[in-house]
VMD Tcl script that draws the C-alpha trace (Angstrom):
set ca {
  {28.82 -13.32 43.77}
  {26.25 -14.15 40.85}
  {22.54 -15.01 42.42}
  {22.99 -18.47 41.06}
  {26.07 -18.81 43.82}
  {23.27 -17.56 46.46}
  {20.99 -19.88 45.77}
  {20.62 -23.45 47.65}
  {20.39 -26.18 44.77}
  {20.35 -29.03 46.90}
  {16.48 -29.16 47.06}
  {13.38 -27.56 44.73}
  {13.52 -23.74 45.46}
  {9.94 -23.79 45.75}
  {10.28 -25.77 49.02}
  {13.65 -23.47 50.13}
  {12.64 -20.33 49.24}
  {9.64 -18.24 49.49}
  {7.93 -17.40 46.22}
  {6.22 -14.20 44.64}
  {2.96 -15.08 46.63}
  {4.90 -15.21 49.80}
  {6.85 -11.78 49.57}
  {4.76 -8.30 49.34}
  {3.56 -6.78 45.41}
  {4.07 -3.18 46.99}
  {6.66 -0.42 47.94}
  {6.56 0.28 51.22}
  {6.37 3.43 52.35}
  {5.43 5.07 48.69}
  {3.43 3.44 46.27}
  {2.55 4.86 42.98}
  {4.74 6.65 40.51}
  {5.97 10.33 41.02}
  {4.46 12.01 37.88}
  {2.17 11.04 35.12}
  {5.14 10.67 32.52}
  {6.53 7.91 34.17}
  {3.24 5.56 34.22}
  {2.90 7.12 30.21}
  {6.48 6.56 29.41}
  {6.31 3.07 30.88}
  {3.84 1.28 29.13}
  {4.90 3.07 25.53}
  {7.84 1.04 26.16}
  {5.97 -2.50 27.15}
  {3.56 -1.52 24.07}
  {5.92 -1.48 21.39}
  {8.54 -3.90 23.37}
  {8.20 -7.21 20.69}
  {11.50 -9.06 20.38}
  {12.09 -10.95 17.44}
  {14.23 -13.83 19.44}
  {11.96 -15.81 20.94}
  {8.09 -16.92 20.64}
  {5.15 -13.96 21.87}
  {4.88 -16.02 24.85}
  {8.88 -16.03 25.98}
  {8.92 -12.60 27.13}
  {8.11 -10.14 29.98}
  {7.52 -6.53 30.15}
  {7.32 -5.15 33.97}
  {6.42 -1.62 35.18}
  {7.23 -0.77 38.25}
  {7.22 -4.33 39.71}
  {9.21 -5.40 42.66}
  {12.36 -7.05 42.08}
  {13.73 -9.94 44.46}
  {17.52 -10.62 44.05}
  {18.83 -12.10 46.82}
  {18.06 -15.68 48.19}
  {19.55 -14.97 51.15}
  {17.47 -11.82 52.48}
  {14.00 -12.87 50.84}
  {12.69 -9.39 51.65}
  {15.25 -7.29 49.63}
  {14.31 -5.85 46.36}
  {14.32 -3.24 43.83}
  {11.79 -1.73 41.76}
  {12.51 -0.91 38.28}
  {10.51 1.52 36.59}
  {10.30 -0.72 33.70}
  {12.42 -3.68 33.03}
  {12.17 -6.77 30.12}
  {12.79 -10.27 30.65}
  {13.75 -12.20 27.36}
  {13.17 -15.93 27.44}
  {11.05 -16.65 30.27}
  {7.49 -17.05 30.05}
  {5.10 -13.99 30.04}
  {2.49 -15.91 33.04}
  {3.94 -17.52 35.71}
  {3.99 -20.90 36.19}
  {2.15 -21.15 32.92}
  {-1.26 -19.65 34.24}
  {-0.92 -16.58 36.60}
  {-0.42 -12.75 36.33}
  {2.99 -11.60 38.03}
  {2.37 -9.76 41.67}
  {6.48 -9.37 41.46}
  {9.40 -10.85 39.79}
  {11.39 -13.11 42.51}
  {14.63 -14.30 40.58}
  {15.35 -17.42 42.32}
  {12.02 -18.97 41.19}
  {12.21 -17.46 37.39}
  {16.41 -17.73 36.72}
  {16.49 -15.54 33.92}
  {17.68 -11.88 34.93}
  {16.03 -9.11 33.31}
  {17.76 -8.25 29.61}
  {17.46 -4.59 29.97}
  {16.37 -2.44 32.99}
  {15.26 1.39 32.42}
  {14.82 3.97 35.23}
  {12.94 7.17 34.62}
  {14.76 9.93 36.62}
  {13.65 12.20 38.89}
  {14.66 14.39 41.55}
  {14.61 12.19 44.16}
  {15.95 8.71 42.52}
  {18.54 10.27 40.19}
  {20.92 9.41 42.23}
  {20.47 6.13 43.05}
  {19.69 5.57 39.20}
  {23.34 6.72 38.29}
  {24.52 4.96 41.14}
  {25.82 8.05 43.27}
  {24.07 7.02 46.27}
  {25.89 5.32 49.22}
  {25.08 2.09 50.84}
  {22.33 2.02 53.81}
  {23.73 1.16 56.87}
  {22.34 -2.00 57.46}
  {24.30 -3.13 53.98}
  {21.38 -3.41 51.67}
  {22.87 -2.69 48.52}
  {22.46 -0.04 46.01}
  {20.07 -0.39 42.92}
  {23.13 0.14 40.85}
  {25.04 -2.63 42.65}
  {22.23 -4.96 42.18}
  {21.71 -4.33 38.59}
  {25.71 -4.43 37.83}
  {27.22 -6.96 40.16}
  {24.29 -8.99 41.59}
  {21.87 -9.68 38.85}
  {24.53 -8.58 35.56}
  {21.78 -7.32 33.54}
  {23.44 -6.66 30.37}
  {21.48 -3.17 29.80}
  {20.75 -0.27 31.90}
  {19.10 2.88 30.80}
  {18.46 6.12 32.10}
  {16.09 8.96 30.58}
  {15.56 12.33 32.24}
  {12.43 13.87 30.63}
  {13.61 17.17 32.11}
  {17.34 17.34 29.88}
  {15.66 14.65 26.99}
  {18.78 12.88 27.66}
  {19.26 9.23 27.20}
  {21.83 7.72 28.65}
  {22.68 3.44 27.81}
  {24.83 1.65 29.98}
  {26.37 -1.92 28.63}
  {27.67 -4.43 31.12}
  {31.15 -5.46 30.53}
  {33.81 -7.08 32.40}
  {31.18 -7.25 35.52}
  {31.09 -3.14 34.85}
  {28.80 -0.89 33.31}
  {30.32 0.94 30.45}
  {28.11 4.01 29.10}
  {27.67 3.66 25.51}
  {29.02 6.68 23.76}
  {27.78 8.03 20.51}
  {24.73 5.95 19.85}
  {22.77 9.16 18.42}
  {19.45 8.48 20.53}
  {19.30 4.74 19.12}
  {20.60 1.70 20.40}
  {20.08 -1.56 18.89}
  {20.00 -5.04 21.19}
  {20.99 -7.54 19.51}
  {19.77 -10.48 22.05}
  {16.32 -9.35 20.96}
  {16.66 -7.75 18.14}
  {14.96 -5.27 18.70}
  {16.57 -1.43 19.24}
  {16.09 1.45 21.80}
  {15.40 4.91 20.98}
  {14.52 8.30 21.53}
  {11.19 9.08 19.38}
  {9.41 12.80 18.97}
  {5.52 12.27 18.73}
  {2.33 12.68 20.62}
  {1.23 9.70 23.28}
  {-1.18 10.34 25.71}
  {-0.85 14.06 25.74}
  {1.46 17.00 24.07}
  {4.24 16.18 21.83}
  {7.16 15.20 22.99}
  {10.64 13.07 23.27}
  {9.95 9.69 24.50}
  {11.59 6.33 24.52}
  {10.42 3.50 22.56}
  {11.76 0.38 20.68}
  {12.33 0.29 16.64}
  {12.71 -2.72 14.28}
  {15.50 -4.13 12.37}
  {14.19 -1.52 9.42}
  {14.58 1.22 11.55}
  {11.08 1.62 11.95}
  {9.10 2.26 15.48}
  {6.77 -0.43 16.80}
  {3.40 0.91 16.72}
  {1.74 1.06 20.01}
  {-1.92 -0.81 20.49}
  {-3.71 2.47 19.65}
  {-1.59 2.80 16.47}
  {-1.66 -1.21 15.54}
  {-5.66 -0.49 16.01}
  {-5.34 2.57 14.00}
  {-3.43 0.44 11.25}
  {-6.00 -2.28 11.27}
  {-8.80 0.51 11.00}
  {-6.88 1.82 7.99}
  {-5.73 -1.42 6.76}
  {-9.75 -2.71 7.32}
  {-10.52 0.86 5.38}
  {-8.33 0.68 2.89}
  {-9.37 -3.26 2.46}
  {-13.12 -1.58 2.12}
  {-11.77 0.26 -0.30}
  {-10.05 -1.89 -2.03}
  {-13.34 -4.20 -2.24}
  {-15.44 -1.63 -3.13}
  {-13.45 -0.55 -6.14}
  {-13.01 -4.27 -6.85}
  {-16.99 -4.37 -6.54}
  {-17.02 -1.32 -9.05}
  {-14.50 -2.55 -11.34}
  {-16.34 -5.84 -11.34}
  {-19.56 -3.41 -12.38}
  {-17.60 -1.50 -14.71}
  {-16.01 -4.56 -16.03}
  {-20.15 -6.10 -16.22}
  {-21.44 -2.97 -18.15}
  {-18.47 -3.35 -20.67}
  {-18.86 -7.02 -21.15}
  {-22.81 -5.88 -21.75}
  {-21.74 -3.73 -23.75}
  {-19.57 -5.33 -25.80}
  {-22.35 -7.77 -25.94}
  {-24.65 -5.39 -26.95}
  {-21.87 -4.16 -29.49}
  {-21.07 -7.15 -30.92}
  {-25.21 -8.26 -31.44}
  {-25.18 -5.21 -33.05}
  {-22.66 -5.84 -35.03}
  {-23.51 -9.44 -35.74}
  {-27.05 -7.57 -37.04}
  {-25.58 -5.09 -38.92}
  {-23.58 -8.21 -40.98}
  {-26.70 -10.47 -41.41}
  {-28.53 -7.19 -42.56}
  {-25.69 -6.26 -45.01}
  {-25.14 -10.26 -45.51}
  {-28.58 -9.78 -46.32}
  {-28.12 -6.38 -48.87}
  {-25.39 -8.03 -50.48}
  {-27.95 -11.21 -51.07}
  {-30.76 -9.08 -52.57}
  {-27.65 -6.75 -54.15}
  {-26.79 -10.37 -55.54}
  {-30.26 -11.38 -56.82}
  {-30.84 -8.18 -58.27}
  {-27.57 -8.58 -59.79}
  {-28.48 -12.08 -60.96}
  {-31.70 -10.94 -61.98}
  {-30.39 -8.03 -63.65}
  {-27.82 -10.64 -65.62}
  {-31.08 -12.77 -66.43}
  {-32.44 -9.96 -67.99}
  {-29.37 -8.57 -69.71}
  {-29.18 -12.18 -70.88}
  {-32.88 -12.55 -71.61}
  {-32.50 -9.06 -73.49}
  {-29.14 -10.60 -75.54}
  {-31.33 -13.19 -76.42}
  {-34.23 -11.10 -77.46}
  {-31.49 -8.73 -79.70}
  {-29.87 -11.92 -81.26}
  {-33.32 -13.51 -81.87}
  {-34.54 -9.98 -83.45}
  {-30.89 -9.93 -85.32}
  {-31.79 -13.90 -86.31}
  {-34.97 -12.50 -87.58}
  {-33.69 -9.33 -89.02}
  {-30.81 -11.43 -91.21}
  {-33.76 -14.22 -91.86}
  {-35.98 -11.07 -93.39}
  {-32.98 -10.04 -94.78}
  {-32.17 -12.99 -96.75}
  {-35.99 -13.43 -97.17}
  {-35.55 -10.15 -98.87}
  {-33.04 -10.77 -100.63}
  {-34.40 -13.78 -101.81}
  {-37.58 -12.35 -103.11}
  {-35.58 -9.44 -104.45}
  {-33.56 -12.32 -106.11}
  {-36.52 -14.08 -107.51}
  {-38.52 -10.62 -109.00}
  {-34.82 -10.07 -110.59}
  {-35.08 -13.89 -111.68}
  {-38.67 -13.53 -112.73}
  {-37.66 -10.75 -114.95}
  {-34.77 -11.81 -116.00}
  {-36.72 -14.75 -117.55}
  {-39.67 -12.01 -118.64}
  {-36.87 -10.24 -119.99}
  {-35.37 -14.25 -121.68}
  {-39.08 -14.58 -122.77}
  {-39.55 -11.03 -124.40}
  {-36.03 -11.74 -126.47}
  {-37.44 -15.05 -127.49}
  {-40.39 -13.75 -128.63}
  {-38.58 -10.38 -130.31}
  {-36.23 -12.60 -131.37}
  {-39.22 -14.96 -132.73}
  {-41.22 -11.99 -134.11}
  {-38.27 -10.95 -135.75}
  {-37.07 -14.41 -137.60}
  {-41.03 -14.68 -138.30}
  {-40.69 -11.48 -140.29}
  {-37.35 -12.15 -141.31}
  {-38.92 -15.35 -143.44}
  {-41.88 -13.81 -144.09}
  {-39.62 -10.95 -146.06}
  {-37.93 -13.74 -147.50}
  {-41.12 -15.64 -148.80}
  {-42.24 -12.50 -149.98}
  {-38.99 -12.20 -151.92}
  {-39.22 -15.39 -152.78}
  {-43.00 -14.86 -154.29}
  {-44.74 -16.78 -151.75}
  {-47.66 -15.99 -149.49}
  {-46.24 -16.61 -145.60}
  {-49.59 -16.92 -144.55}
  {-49.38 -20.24 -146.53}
  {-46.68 -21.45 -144.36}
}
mol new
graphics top color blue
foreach p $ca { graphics top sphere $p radius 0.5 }
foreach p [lrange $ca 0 end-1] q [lrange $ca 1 end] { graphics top cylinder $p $q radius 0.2 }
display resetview
């Protein structure tokens, strides 16, 4: 018979049945844990126990927390070593710390339940152990046929051994083959065995994984991961800051670059202007010069003709000296031409 079937619905539970105030928070007889791996082993697995199902605030990890299951007899329970709740609220009622976990007040069983074995509970934890004789029944009994918690696991530190257990048909069925990992689907999350160092030497120890097959850090490694993530952010930042520096001193130099090189144009801007006036002044003078040779040729051909007109006039000059001395020989002679003929003739030329 389920727990719901045990339970009287015809008025408020809280005013039927007592609640986790009313029953006691502690094993009787022997408190505590048997070694210091269980306590260890326990809260690695609340640490890194973050289904992906429901909200942060939907879930419950327990460690070693008694367990009411039956309505009926208010005082029966079991205690877990560590056992997750999926779907309920992590504080009671909204606003208090759990001192157990009474089912008929929360109605959500447990999702998974895992016992760490020892001597003395291993056989109760495989569920070898008979019946007391005032009927109280077995933890395995509770967990299969009373509650139906769809997981049970059992780990023995001494053999590393994990062994799953899957509820099915109202019967636990051991999963076979599952290679240390086990993946829960109801909150998606998976179960494994993990070799590593947590609170003391290196070890095998159980712990969840992600859908990537990845292991949920525990609160020293999330801090851990901040601190690197925080270091590596300060890193980041700092070469940002230096690459902002770097990226400063080349813009100034660039700067710096291109002034020179804005100089180093106006200065040949201003060579090629002087280059240009010396040029132009250099073309005034070849000009100036041109001028000077084709004045001094102007004058040269003016002398020249002058020359050549003076040369022209002297040959004139005496050409007509030369006219003039013909005449005159040429006078002279026709004077004593008729002055031979008068004398021939018998006359005095003188008379003439």
């Amino acid at each position: 018979m389920s727990i719901l079937a045990q339970t009287d619905l015809r008025r408020p539970t809280h005013q039927t049945l007592p609640t986790m105030y009313d029953l006691p928070s502690e094993e009787s007889g022997e408190p505590g844990m048997p070694d210091e791996f269980h306590p260890h082993q326990a809260v690695l697995l609340s640490e890194t126990f973050h289904p992906t199902t429901v909200p942060p605030d939907q879930f419950l990890t327990a460690i070693d927390l008694n367990l009411y299951y039956d309505s009926r007899h208010h005082l029966r329970y079991k205690r877990p070593d560590w056992f997750a709740v999926v779907g309920t609220p992590s504080l009671y009622d909204g606003h208090d710390l759990r001192m157990s976990y009474v089912i008929w007040h929360e109605g959500v069983v447990p999702l998974i339940i895992v016992e760490l074995l020892s001597p003395k509970t291993e056989k109760a934890d495989l569920g070898k152990e008979e019946r007391d004789e005032d009927g109280t029944p077995t933890k395995w009994e509770v967990y299969e046929q009373i509650l139906g918690v769809p997981y049970y696991a059992v780990f023995s530190r001494v053999a590393d051994r994990l062994r799953i257990f899957r509820l099915s048909g109202g019967k636990y069925i051991e999963v076979v083959g599952h290679h240390d990992r086990f993946w829960m689907p109801e909150a998606g999350l998976g179960l494994g065995v993990w070799r590593g160092i947590y609170k003391g030497p290196e070890r095998l120890w159980l712990r969840w994984y992600d859908a990537e097959g990845n292991w949920i850090p525990t609160n020293a490694e999330r801090a851990e991961q901040e601190r690197q993530r925080a270091e590596q952010e300060r890193w980041r930042a700092e070469q940002e800051r230096l690459r902002a520096k770097q990226e400063q001193r080349r813009a100034e130099h660039e700067r710096l670059l291109a002034e020179q090189e804005h100089q180093r144009a106006q200065q040949a801007q201003q060579r090629a202007d002087h280059e240009q006036q010396r040029a132009d002044q250099q073309q005034q003078r070849a000009e100036q010069q041109q001028q000077r040779a084709e004045q001094e040729q102007q004058r040269a051909e003016q002398e020249q003709r002058e020359k050549e007109a003076a040369l022209l006039r002297e040959a004139q000059s005496l050409q007509r000296a030369e006219q003039a001395e013909q005449r005159a020989e040429e006078e002279r002679r026709r004077a004593e031409r008729l002055a031979e003929m008068l004398r021939q003739l018998g006359r005095d030329p003188n008379q003439l």
